[in-house]
C-alpha positions in Angstrom: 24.1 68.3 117.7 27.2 68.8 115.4 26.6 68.9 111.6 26.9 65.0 111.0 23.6 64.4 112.6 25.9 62.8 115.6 24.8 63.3 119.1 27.7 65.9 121.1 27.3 63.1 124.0 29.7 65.4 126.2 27.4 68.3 125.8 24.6 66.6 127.8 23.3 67.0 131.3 22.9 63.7 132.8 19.2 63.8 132.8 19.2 64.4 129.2 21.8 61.3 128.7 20.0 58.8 130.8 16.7 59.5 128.0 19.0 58.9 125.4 20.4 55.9 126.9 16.7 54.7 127.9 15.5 55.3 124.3 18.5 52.6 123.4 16.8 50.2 125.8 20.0 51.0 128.4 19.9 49.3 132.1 19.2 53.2 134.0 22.3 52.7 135.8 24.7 53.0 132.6 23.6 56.7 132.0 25.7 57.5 135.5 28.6 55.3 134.5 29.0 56.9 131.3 28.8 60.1 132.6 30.8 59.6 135.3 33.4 58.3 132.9 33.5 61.2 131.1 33.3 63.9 133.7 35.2 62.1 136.6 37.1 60.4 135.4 37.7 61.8 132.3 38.2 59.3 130.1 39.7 60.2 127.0 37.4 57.7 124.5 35.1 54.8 125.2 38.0 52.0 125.0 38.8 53.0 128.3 35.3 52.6 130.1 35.7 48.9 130.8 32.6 48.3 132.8 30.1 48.9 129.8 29.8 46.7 128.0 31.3 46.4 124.6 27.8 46.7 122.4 27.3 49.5 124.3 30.6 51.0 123.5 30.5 50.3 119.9 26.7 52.1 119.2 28.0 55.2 121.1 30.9 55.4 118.6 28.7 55.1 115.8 26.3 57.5 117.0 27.7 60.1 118.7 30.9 62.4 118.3 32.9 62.2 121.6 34.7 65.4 121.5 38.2 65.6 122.8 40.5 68.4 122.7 44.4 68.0 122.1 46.6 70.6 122.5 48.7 72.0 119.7 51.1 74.0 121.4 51.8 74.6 125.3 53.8 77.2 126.4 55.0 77.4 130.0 56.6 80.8 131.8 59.4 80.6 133.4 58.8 83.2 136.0 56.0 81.5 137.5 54.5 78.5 136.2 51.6 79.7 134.2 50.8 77.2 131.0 49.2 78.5 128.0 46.9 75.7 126.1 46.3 76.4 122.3 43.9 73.9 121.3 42.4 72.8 117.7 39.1 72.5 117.5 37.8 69.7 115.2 36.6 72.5 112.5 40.3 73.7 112.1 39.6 76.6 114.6 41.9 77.2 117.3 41.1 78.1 121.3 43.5 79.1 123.9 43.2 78.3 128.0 45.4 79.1 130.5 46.5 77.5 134.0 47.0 79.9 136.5 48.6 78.3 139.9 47.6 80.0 143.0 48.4 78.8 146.7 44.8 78.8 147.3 44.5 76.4 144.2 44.1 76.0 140.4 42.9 78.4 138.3 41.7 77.5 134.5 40.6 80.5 132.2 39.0 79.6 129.6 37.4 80.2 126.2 33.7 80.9 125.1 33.7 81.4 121.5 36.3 81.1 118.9 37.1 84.6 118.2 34.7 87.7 119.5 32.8 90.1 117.6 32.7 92.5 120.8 35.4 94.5 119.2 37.4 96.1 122.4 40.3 98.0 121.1 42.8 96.9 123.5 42.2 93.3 123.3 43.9 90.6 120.6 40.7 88.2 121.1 38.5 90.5 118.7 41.0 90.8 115.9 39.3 89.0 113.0 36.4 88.7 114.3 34.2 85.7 115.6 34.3 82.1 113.8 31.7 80.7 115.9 30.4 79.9 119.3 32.1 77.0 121.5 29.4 73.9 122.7 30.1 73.1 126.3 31.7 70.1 125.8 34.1 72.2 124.1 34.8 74.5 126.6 34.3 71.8 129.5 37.6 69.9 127.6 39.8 72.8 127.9 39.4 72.1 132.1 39.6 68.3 131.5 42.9 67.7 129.1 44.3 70.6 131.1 43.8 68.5 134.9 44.8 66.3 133.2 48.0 67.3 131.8 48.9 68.6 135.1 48.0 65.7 136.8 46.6 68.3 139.6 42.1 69.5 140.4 41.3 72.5 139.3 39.4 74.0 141.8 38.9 77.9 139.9 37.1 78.2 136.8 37.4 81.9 134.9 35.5 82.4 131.7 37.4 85.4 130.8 39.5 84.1 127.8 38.3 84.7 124.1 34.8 85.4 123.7 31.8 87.5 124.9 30.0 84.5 127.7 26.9 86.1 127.3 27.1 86.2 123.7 26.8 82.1 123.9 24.2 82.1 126.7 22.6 78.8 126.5 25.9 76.8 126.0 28.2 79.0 128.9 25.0 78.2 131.8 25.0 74.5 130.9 28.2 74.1 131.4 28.8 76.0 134.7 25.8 73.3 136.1 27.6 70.2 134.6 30.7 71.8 136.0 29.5 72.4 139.4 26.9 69.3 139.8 27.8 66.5 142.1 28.0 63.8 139.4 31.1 66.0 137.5 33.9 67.9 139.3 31.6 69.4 141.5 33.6 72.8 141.2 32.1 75.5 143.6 29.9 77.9 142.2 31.5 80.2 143.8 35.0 79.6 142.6 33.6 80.2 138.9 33.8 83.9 137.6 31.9 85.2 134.2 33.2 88.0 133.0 31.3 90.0 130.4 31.5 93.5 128.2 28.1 94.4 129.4 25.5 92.9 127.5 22.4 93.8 129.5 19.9 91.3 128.6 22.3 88.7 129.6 23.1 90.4 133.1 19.7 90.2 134.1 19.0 86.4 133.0 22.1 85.2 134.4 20.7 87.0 137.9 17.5 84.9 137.1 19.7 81.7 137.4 20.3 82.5 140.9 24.2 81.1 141.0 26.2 82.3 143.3 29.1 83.1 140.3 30.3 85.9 140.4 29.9 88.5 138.1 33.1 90.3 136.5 32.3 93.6 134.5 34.7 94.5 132.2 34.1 98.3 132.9 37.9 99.9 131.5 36.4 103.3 131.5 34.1 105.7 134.2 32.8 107.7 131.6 30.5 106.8 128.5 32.5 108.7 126.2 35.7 106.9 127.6 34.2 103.8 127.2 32.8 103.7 124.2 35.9 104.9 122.6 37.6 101.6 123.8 34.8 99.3 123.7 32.0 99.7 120.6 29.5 97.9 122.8 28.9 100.5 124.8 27.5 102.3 121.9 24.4 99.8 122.2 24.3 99.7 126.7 25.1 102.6 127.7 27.6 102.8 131.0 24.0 104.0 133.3 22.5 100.9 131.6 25.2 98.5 132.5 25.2 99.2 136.0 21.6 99.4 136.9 21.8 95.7 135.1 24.6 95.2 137.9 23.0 96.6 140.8 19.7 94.3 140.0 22.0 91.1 139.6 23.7 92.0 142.8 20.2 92.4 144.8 18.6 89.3 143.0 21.8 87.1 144.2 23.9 88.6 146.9 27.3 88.3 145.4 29.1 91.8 145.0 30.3 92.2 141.0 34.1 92.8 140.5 34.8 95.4 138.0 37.7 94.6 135.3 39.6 97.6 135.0 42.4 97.8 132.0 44.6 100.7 132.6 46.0 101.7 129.3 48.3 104.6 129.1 47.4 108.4 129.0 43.6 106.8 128.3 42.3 105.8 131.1 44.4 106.3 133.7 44.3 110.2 135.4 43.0 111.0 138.6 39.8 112.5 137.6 39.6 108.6 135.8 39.8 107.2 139.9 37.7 109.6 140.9 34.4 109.0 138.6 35.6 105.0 139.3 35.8 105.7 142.7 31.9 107.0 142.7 30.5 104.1 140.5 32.1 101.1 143.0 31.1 102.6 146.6 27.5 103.1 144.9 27.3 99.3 144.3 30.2 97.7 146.8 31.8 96.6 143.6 35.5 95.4 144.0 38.1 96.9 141.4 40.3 95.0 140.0 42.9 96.8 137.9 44.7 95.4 134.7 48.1 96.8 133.1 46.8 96.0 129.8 49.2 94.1 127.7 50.1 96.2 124.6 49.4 94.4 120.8 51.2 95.0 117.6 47.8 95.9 116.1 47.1 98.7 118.6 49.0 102.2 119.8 47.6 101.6 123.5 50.4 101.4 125.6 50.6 100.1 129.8 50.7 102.4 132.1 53.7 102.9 134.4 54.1 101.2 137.8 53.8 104.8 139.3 50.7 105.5 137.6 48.9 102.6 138.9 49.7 102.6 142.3 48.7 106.0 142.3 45.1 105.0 140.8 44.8 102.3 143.2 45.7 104.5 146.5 43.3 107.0 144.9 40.3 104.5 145.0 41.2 103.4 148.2 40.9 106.9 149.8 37.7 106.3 148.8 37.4 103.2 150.6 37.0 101.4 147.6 38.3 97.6 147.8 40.8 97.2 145.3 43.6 94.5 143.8 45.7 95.0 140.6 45.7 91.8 139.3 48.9 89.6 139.0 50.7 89.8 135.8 50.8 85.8 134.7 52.4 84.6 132.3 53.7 87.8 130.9 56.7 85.9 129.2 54.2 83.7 127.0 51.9 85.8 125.9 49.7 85.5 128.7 47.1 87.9 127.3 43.7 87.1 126.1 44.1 86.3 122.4 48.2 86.8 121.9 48.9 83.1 121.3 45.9 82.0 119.1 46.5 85.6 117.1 50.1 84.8 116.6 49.5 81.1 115.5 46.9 82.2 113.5 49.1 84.6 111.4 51.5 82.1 110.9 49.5 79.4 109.7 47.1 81.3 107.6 45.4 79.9 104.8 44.5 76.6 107.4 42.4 79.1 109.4 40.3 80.4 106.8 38.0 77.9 107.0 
């Protein structure tokens, strides 16, 4: 419910909408028109959905808020195709998405949470901390207006841009059902990929949900000490903690987790780094995939060289450890988590602060 006492219409399940449809005396079919509507078709307001009829259409404005999510700036790289959405939220808050094109389809990563209180060093998401948790009809509308602005299906979903998914549990596991049920885009499950820092709690529910998602640990370090030097939350799980957590979600579902691995420079990156790395993924058949993190102004980390990576990933796979480094997308538009939404932030300050 947003603050007006309006229903978020968008945010519900189509069980819950065909109750609050029923409770306005609605025909049962017009709960699976409307929803269809508006995760189908994906109609941009209710002037569009012809076939209800035009009392119907009128109440719902009155009563509910029908979010939609207009993009305020959209930056496209010119060395291969990846768009960056910032989008305003209807708070004054800003969000980022990205489209990623792939040849085996589509790929939308998207934002949880307006900011992150996770605090990672080497990540602009966290700088000024977190404003507030997305709803899901929220973070479903950064997919929509972006399929629809490319006029093309997105067939991957990655919640890997700004925000901690576990750290807005209920909202993130309602929206991968409305996003994978047969009445929206019916996205396979396993073509959506969480990612999280390692809150344990949340590891083990989300096993209890029994998707088949998979699971993306953002790892960055084989040591505790390592790790907690770039990433504060592992002050709270510890590293054995966090992987126990995976191990359990990987026997409870079956699907392998990936590890996220940002090589930053001189940090993270030696041999003996590949080596403890190498012993935590063949315990686990965990795939690695390596990051060359992006530098930010407000950090010292720097990338590490092209040499030094290929040499961490030939390491691991001495050790028969499956390994990708991930592409680098949209490097010319600040294709990193958090770059964009920081830099419009700074430059609009004052409208933020909100």
């Amino acid at each position: 419910m947003e603050e007006t006492g309006q229903m978020d219409i968008k945010s519900l399940t189509l069980e819950e909408l065909s109750a609050y449809l029923n409770g306005m005396g609605e025909k049962p079919f017009r709960a699976k028109q409307l929803y269809q509507w508006m995760h189908q078709k994906l109609a941009g307001s209710y002037e569009e959905m012809r076939n209800l009829p035009k009392s119907l259409r009128e109440r719902l404005q009155e009563e509910t808020v029908y979010m939609s999510l207009k993009p305020v700036e959209v930056l496209t790289s010119r060395l291969d195709g990846t768009e960056k959405y910032l989008f305003r939220l209807n708070d004054g808050n800003v969000i980022e998405s990205v489209l990623m094109r792939y040849h085996h389809g589509n790929s939308v990563c998207i934002s949880t949470q307006a900011g992150c209180r996770m605090g990672c060093r080497f990540c602009a998401s966290t700088i000024g901390g977190l404003k507030r948790n997305l709803c899901t009809s929220e973070m479903l509308e950064q997919i929509y207006e972006i399929q629809k602005a490319s006029g093309e299906r997105v067939s991957n979903v990655v919640l890997m841009g700004t925000g901690e998914p576990l750290d807005n549990y209920e909202n993130v596991v309602r929206l991968i059902r409305m996003l994978t049920g047969e009445e929206g885009l019916h996205i396979s499950q396993r073509n959506i990929t969480l990612s999280t820092c390692g809150i344990v709690p949340g590891i083990y529910r989300l096993a209890e949900e029994k998707f088949a998602i998979t699971l993306a640990l953002s790892l960055h370090a084989s040591s505790q000490e390592k790790r907690e030097e770039l990433m504060p939350i592992a002050k709270k799980y510890e590293l054995s903690e966090v992987l126990d957590a995976c191990r359990s979600y990987f026997g409870t579902t079956g699907r392998r987790v990936t590890f996220e691995y940002s090589l930053v420079g001189g940090v993270n990156d030696h041999e003996e780094d590949a080596v403890r790395l190498a012993g935590l993924a063949k315990g686990m058949e965990a795939h690695v995939n390596l990051i060359p993190v992006n530098p930010i102004k407000e950090r010292d980390y720097r990338k590490s060289s092209r040499q030094v990576i290929l040499n961490f990933k030939n390491k691991l796979e001495k050790y028969g450890i499956n390994v990708t480094i991930r592409r680098e997308m949209g490097r010319d538009i600040n294709g990193a988590c958090g770059q964009l939404r920081r830099s419009y932030m700074e430059s609009n300050k004052g409208e933020e602060e909100q």
